[in-house]
N, C-alpha and C positions, 0 to 999 in steps of 0.2 A: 424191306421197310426201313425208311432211313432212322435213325438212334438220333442221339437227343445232346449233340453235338450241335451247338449253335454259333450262328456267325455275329459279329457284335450288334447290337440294336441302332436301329436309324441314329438315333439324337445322343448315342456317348451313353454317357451316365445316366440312369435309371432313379428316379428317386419315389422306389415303394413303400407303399403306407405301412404303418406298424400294424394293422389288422388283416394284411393279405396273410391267407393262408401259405401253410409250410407244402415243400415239396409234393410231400405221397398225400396231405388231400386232394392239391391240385392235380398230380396224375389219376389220384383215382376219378377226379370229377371228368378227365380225358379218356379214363379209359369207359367210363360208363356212359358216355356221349358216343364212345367208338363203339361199343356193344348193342347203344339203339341204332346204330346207322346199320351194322350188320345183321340185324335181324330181322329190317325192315329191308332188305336187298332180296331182290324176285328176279329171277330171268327173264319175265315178262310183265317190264314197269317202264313205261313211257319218260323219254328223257327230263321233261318239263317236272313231272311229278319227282322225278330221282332231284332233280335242284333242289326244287321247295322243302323236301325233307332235308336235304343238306343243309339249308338256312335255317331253319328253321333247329337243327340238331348239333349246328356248331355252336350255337350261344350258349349250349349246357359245357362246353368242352373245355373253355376256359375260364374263369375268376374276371368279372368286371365286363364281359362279352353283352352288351345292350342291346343289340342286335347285328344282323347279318346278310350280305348281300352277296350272290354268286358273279361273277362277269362272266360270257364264254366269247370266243367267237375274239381272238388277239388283234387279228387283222382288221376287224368292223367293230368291235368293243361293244359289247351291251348288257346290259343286268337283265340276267332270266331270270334270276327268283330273290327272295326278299322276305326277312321273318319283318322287316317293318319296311312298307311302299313308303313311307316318306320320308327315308335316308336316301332312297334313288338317286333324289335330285344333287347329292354330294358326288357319286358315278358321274354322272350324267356332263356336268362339270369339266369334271377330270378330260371326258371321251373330246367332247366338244374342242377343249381349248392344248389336245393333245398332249397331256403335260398332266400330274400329282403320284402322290405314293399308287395308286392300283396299275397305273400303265408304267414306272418305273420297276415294279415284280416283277411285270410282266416281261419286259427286256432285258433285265438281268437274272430272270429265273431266280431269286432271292425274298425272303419275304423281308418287308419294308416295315420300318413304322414309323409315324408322323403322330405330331401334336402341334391342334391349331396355333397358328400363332409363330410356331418356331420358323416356321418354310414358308412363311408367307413370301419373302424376295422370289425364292426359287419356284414357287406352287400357290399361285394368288388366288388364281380360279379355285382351287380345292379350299385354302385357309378361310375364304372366304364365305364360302357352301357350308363347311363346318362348324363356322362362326354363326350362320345364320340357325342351325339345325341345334344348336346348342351340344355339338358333337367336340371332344376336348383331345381324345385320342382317336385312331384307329390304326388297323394293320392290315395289309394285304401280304397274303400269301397264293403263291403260284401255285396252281394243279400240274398235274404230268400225266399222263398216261407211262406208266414203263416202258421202257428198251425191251425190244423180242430180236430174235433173230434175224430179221425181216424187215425191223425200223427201229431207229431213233428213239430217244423219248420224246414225247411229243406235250406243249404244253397246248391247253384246251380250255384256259381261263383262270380266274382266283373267286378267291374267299376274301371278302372283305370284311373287316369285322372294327364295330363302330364301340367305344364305349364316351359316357358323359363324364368320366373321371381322368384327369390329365395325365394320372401315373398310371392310367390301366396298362398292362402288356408289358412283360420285360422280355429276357434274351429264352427265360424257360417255358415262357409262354410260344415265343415263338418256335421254338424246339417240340410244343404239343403238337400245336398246328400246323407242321408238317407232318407228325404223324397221322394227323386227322385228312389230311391231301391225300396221302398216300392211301387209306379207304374209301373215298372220296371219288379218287379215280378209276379204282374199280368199278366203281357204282356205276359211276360214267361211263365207262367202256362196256360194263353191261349192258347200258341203255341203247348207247348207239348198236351194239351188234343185234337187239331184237329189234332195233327199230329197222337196219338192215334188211336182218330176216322177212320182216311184214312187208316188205316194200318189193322185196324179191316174189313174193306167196303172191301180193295181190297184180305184177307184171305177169306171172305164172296165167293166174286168174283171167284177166282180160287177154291174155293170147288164145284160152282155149275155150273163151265166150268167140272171140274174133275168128278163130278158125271155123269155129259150127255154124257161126254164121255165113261164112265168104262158101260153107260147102254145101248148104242149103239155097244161096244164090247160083252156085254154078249148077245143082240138080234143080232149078228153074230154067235155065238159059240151057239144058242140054233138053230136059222136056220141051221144049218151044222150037230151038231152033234144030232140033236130032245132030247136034253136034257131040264132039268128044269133052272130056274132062278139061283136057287143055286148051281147048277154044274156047270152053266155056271163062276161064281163067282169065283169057287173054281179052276176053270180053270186057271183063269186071276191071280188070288192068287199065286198058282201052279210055275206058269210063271215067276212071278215077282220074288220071292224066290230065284228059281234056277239061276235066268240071274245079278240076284241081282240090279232091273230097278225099279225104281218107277212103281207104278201099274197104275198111267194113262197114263208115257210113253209107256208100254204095250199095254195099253187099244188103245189109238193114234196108234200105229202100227201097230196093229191087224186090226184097220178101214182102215186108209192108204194102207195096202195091198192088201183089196177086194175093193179100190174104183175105178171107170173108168178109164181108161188114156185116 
C-alpha cells in the first residue's frame, strides 16, 4: 500500500481555509471510508455494483469531496458510476475533446488537481463543464491494479472527485486518495476475477447442454439410418456446413422434428 508521500499539487500553492480540519481527523475520516469499502468487499459482487459503492464511499474519504465519479476503460474512457449523474457531463467533456485533469492521471499515472478557471488556456472543454456545474475544484486520481509476478501494474481507470469549494483538496488529501486506489483496486480485481469465473461456469454450461444435445441427434440419425456413431456425426457436420447453422442448432432441430406434438 503506497504511504502518504505526496507529489506536489496541480496548481503550486494550496490556499486552505482556516476551518479544514487537522491531520489525524482527516485520516481518520480516510480510514473510516477505507473500513466501509472493506467490509462491503464479497468475492461474488458484480463489477458495476463494486464502482457504485466506490463512488459513492470516496466522498466520505476526504474533507470537501461533493461528490464522485469512477472513469474505467483508459483506452475508450467512460464514467461507470457516479455518487451524483449530473457531474458526468464534466467527464464526459474531458473524454470527447481528449484533453482535462481525469485523462492527464490517466497518462501520467499521477493524481492531478485542477481549479476552474486556472486551466482554462490548457483544459477549456473541462474549465468550461465546471463552470457550468458550479464545480470550483476537483481531482482525479489513477487506480492500478498491483504488479504480480506475471504483469505489470496495470491501471483500470480514476476516481474523480468533484468539490463546490475552490481550496477543496491539497497535497494530503491527495496522499489519502491514493490510499483509497490502492483498496479500490482490490475491489476491482475482485470483481473482474468473479466475473471471469461466471463467464467460464456458464461456457462450461452451454457445452454440456450442446453436447446432450448433438448426442441425442446422432442417437436419432443412427436409429433411422442403422449407421455408426461416427456417421451419425458426420451427418450433423454435413448439415451444418451446408445450411451454414451452428451444429447444435441442427442438432435441436433434428430432435424437435421427431419429438411428439
Amino acid at each position: 500500500m503506497d504511504d502518504l508521500t505526496i507529489p506536489p499539487s496541480q496548481d503550486g500553492a494550496h490556499t486552505a481555509g482556516a476551518d479544514r480540519q487537522d491531520a489525524v481527523e482527516r485520516l481518520d475520516d480516510a480510514t473510516s471510508a477505507l473500513m466501509m469499502l472493506r467490509d462491503g468487499f464479497s468475492g461474488e459482487e458484480p463489477l458495476d455494483e463494486v464502482l457504485h459503492r466506490l463512488s459513492a464511499t470516496a466522498t466520505r474519504a476526504i474533507q470537501d469531496a461533493d461528490a464522485v465519479t469512477v472513469t474505467v476503460n483508459p483506452q475508450q474512457p467512460r464514467t461507470a458510476a457516479a455518487s451524483d449523474a449530473s457531474l458526468i457531463d464534466i467527464d464526459e467533456k474531458q473524454y470527447s475533446a481528449n484533453r482535462g485533469p481525469c485523462l492527464e492521471a490517466a497518462r501520467t499515472l499521477q493524481a492531478v488537481r485542477a481549479v476552474a478557471g486556472d486551466d482554462s488556456n490548457d483544459w477549456p472543454e473541462f474549465d468550461a463543464a465546471a463552470e457550468q456545474h458550479g464545480v470550483r475544484a476537483y481531482l482525479s486520481v489513477p487506480i492500478l491494479l498491483p504488479a504480480s509476478d506475471r504483469s505489470d501494474a496495470k491501471h483500470v481507470g480514476s476516481l474523480n472527485i468533484y468539490s463546490y469549494n475552490a481550496s477543496a483538496f491539497d497535497p494530503f488529501d491527495e496522499g489519502l486518495m491514493r490510499l483509497f486506489t490502492t483498496a479500490a483496486s482490490a475491489a476491482i480485481d475482485n470483481a473482474h476475477r468473479w466475473q471471469r469465473s461466471r463467464d467460464h461456469i456458464a461456457h462450461l454450461e452451454t457445452a454440456l447442454v450442446s453436447r446432450a444435445v448433438i448426442d441425442q441427434a446422432k442417437g436419432v440419425l443412427m436409429a433411422v439410418h442403422s449407421c455408426t456413431a461416427d456417421e451419425a456425426f458426420a451427418m450433423l457436420v454435413q448439415d451444418s456446413q451446408k445450411r451454414n447453422v451452428k451444429l447444435r442448432e441442427v442438432a435441436q432441430g433434428l430432435i424437435d422434428s421427431v419429438a411428439p406434438r
